[in-house]
C-alpha positions in Angstrom: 4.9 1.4 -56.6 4.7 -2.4 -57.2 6.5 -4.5 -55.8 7.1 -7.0 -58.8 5.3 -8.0 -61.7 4.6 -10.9 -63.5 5.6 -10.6 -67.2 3.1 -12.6 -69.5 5.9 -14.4 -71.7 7.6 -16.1 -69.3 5.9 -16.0 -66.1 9.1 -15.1 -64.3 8.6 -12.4 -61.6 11.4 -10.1 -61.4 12.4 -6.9 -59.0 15.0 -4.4 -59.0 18.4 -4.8 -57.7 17.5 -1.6 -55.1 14.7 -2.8 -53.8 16.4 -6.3 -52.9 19.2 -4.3 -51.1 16.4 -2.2 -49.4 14.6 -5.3 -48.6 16.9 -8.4 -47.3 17.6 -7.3 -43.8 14.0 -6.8 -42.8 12.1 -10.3 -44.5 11.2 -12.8 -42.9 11.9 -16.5 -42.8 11.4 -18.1 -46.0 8.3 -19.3 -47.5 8.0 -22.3 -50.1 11.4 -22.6 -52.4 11.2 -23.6 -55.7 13.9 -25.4 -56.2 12.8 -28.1 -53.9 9.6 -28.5 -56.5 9.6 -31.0 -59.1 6.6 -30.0 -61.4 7.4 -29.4 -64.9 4.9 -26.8 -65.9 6.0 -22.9 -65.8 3.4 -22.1 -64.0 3.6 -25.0 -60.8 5.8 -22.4 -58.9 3.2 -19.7 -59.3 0.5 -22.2 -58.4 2.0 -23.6 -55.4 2.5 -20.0 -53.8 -0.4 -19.1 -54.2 -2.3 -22.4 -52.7 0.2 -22.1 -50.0 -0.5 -18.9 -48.6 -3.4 -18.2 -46.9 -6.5 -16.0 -47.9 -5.3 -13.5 -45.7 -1.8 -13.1 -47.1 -2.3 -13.4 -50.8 -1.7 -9.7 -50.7 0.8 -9.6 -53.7 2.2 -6.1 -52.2 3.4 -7.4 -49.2 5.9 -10.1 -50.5 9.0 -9.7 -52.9 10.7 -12.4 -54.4 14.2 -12.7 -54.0 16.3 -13.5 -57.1 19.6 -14.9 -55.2 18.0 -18.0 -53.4 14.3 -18.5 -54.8 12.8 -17.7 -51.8 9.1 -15.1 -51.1 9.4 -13.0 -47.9 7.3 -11.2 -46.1 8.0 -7.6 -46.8 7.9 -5.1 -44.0 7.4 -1.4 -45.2 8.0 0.5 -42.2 11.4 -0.9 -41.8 11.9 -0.5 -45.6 11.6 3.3 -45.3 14.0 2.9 -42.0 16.2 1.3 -44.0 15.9 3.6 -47.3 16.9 6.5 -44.6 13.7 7.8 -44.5 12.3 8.9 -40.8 9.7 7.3 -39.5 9.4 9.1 -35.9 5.7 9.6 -36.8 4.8 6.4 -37.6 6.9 5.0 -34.1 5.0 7.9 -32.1 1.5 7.0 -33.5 2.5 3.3 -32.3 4.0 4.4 -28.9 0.5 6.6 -28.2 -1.9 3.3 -28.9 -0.3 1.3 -26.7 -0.3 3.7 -24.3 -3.9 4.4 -24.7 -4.8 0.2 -24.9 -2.8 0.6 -21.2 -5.0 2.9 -20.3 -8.6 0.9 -21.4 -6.8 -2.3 -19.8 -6.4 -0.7 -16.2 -10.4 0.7 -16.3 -12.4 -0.5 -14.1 -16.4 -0.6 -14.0 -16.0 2.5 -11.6 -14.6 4.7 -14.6 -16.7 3.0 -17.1 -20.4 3.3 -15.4 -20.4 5.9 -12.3 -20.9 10.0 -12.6 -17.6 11.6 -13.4 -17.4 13.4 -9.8 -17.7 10.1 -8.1 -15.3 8.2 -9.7 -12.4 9.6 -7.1 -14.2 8.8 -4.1 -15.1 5.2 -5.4 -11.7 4.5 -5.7 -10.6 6.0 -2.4 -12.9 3.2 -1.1 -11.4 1.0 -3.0 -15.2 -0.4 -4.4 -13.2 -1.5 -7.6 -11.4 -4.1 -5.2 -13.8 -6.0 -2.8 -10.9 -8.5 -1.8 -10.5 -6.1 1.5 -13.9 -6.4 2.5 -14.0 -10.1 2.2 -11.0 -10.2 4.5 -12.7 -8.1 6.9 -15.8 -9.7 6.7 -14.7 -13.3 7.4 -13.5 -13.0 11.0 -16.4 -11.4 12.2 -18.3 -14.7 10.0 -16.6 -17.1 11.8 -17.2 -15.5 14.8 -21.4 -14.9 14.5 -21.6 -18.4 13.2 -19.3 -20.5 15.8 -21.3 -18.1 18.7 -24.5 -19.6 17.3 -26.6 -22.3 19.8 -25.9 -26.1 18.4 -27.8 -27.0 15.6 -29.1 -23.4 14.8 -28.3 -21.0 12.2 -26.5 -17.5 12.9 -28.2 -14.7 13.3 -28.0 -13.7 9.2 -29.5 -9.9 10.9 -26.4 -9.7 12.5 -24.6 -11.1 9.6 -25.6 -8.5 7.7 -24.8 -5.6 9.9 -21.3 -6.5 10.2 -21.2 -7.0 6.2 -22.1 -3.2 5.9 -20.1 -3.0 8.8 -16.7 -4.4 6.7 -17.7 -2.4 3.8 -17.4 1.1 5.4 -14.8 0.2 8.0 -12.2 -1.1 5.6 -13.3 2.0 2.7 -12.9 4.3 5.8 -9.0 2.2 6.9 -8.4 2.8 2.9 -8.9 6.5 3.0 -7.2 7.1 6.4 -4.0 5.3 4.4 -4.1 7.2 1.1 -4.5 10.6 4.1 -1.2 9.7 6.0 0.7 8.2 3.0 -0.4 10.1 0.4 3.8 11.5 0.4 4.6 7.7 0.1 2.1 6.3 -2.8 3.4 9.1 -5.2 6.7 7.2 -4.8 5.1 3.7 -5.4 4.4 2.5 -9.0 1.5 0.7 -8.2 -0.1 3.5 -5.6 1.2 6.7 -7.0 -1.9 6.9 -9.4 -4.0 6.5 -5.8 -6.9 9.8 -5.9 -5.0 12.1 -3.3 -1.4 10.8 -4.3 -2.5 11.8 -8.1 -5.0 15.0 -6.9 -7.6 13.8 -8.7 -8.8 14.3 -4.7 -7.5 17.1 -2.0 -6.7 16.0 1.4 -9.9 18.5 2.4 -11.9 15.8 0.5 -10.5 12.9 1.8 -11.2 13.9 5.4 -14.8 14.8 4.2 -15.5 11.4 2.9 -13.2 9.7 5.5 -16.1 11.5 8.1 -19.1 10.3 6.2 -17.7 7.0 6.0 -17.1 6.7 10.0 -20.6 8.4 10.8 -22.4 5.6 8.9 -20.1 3.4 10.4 -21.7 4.6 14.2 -24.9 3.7 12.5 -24.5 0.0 12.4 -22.1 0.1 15.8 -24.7 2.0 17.7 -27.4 -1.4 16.9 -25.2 -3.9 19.1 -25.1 -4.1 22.9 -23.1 -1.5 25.0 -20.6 -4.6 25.8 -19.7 -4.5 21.6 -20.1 -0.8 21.0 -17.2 -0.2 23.6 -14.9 -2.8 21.9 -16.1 -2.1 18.6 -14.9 1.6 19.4 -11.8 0.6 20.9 -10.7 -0.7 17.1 -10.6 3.0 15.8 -7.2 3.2 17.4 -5.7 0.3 15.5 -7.6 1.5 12.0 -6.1 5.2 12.7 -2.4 4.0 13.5 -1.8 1.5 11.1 -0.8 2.7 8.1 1.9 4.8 10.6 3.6 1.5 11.7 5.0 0.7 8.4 7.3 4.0 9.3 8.8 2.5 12.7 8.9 -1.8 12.4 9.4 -4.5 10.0 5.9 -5.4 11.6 3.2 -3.7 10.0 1.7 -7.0 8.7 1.5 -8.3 12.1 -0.2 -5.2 13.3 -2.9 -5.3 10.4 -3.7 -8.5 11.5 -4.0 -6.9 15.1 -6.9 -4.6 13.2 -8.1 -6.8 10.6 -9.6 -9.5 12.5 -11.2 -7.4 15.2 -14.4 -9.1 14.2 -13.3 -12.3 15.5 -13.8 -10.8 19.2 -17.2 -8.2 18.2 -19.1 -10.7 16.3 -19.1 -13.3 19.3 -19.9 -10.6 22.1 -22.8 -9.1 19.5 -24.1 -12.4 19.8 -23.2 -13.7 23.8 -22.5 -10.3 25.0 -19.6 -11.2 26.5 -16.2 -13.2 25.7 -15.1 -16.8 26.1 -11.3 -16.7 26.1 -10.7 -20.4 25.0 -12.9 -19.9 21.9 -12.4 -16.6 20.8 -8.6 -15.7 21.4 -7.1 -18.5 19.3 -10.2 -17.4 16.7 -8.4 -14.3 17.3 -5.0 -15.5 17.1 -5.5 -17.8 14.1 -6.9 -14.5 11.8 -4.0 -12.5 13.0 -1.2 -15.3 11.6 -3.5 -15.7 8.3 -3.1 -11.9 7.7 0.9 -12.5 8.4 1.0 -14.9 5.4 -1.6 -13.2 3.1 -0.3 -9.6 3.3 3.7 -10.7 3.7 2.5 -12.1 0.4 0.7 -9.2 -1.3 3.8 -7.0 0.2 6.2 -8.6 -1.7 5.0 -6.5 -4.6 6.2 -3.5 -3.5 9.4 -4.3 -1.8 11.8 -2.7 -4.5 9.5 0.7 -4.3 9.7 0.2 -0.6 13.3 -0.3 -0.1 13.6 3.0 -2.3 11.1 4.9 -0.5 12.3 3.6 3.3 9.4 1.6 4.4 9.4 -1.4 5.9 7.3 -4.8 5.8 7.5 -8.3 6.7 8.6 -9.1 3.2 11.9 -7.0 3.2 12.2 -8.7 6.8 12.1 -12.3 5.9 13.7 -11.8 2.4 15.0 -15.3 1.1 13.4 -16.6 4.0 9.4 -15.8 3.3 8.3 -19.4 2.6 9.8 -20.7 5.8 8.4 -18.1 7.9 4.7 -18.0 6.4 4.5 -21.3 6.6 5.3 -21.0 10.1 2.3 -18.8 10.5 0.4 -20.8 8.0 0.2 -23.9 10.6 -0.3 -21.5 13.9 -3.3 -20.2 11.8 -4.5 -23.6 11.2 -4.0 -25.2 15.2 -5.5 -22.2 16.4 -8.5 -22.6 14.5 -8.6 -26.3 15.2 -8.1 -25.4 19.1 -10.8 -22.7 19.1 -13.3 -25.1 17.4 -12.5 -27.9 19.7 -13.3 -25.6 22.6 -16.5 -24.6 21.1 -17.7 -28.4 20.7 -18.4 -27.6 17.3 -19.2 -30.7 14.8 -16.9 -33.4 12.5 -17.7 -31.0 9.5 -15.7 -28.2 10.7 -12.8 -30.7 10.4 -13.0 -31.7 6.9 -13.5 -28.0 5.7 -10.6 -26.8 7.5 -8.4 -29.8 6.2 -9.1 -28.7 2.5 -8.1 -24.8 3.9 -5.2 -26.2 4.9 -4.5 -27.5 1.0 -5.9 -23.9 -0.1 -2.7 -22.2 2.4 -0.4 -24.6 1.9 -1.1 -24.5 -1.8 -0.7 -20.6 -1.6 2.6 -20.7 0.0 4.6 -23.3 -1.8 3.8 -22.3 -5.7 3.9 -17.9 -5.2 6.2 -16.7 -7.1 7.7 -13.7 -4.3 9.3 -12.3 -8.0 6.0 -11.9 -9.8 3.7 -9.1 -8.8 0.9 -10.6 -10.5 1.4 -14.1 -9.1 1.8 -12.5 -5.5 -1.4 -10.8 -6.0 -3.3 -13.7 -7.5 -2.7 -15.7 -4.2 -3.2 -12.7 -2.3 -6.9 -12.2 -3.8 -7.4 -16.4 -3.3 -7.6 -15.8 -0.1 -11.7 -15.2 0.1 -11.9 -18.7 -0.6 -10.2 -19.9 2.7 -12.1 -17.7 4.4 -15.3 -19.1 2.5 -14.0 -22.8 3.7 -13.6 -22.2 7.3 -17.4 -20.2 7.3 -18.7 -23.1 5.7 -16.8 -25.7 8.1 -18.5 -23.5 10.9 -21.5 -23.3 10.0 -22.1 -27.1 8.8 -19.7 -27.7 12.0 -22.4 -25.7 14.2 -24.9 -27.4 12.6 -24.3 -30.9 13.1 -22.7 -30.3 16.2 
């Protein structure tokens, strides 16, 4: 059917009186009026539409001209039909089922894209698709190797790279020991519940399979340190296993991640010295234990609606209104512990200047999250690689110089 036509006599485009009433509560604003025009010739109206639209919409069936006030619209036919009566549940459920599949496209990763069908569940037990737990791992046991090394000497980059692998299996194995004991809990999460065992796309018989593989490579590296770190590195098992239970009993879990998390602070300095130096390693300790206080209370405000529904508990329900004031607390522990620990270890000016700009990088985190956006709460969560990355480099140019 067309929409108007232009009769050759007069120029005049005309439609009928039911397809204005069809048509006036969907248009759009106006386009150009004619009455505001001042050429004389017939066919200046015509003319000026048409070099006023663009190339785009000079599609004659998607405008009507409106005989009342002079004025082109753009003419939507799906809500002519609603309007006419007509269903358009097909046309709606065609719409709902795109968006649901662009959803879909938008959430793959590279894992679901580029690895074998019947390894895709285990490479997101791991968590490979989301290497911001390794770097968080990883950097303690940096700091540690590197601040451990003689004055103006490199680290040991052998040892560097043990524990690397080391962070890599440990934290995939502390992923799929969570997703083990909580799998009840993520189906009740929105952003866990589509987790491999919460979903089934993985059975708990699996999980304990790969969880096994994961801890015997694990041995592998631990086995290739002195019996001093193979003891402690051991002892850590009991925090990784326990964890995710604490979230269950205390408002604390957060405290007691970073309890488990920066282990490597302590292994990667007896790896190297075979023994421990209390007034350099505990406030390295100490410091990595309040940074995981104010990057996970961060990341935990995400969940804190699903939490409060499911019974949880986390640092974020804890502090409440409060969270700025209290991770900044933590924020400048983390920060004088690190400056005490370096102190201690003689290390050089460098180290100084580096941490000052981490400071900026924490302090930056902390006063412009917003604790109501999940996605802003995880963008500062994931920015925390590059602290880490400033107080290795302070460390190591620290060592260096020093």
């Amino acid at each position: 059917m067309a929409l108007f036509r232009l009769s050759k006599a007069t120029r005049r485009l005309q439609t009928s009186t039911l397809f204005l009433q069809l048509t006036r509560p969907v248009l759009s604003p106006p386009i150009p009026n004619p009455k505001t025009l001042t050429h004389s010739s017939p066919q200046s109206f015509t003319t000026y539409l048409f070099n006023s639209l663009n190339t785009h919409t000079r599609c004659l069936p998607n405008y009507v001209y409106i005989q009342e006030n002079h004025n082109f619209r753009v003419f939507n036919p799906t809500q002519l039909v609603k309007n006419a009566g007509i269903s358009t549940l097909g046309f709606e459920k065609k719409e709902e089922d795109e968006k649901k599949e662009e959803k879909i496209v938008k959430g793959c990763s590279w894992i679901d894209l580029y690895l074998p069908k019947n390894l895709v569940g285990y490479a997101h037990l791991a968590r490979l698709d989301k290497p911001i737990g390794t770097w968080l791992l990883a950097w303690p046991c940096m700091w540690s190797i590197t601040l451990a090394a003689s004055p103006g000497s490199f680290p040991d980059f052998k040892m560097m790279a043990l524990f690397g692998c080391g962070a890599f299996l440990l934290r995939g194995a502390g992923c799929t020991i969570n997703d083990l004991l909580d799998r009840d809990i993520d189906t009740k999460v929105e952003r866990t519940r589509l987790r491999p065992i919460a979903s089934g796309a993985l059975t708990r018989f699996q999980g304990l399979c790969f969880l096994g593989i994961q801890l015997f490579l694990g041995l592998g590296i631990l086995l290739q340190l002195n019996l001093y770190s193979e003891i402690l590195g051991a002892s850590s098992l009991l925090l990784v296993f326990t964890y995710p239970l604490m979230k269950r009993f205390t408002f604390w879990p957060q405290a007691y991640l970073g309890l488990t998390f920066n282990w490597g602070a302590l292994l990667g300095w007896t790896a190297i010295r075979g023994s421990l130096d209390p007034t350099i390693v505990l406030p390295l300790y100490f410091s990595g234990v309040c940074w995981t206080l104010v990057y996970d209370t961060i990341y935990a405000h995400q969940d804190k609606e699903d939490d409060l529904k499911v019974g949880v508990k986390s640092t974020a329900l804890r502090f409440g209104d409060s969270t700025k004031e209290w991770v900044s607390g933590f924020g400048t522990a983390c920060i004088g512990s690190l400056a005490l620990s370096g102190f201690n270890a003689n290390i050089g000016w460098p180290y100084f200047v580096f941490l000052t700009a981490a400071s900026g990088q924490l302090a930056w985190q902390i006063w412009t999250v917003d604790l109501s956006s999940r996605a802003d709460c995880n963008r500062k969560f994931v920015s925390n690689k590059w602290f880490g990355a400033m107080i290795f480099s302070g460390i190591l140019f620290g060592r260096l110089l020093s």
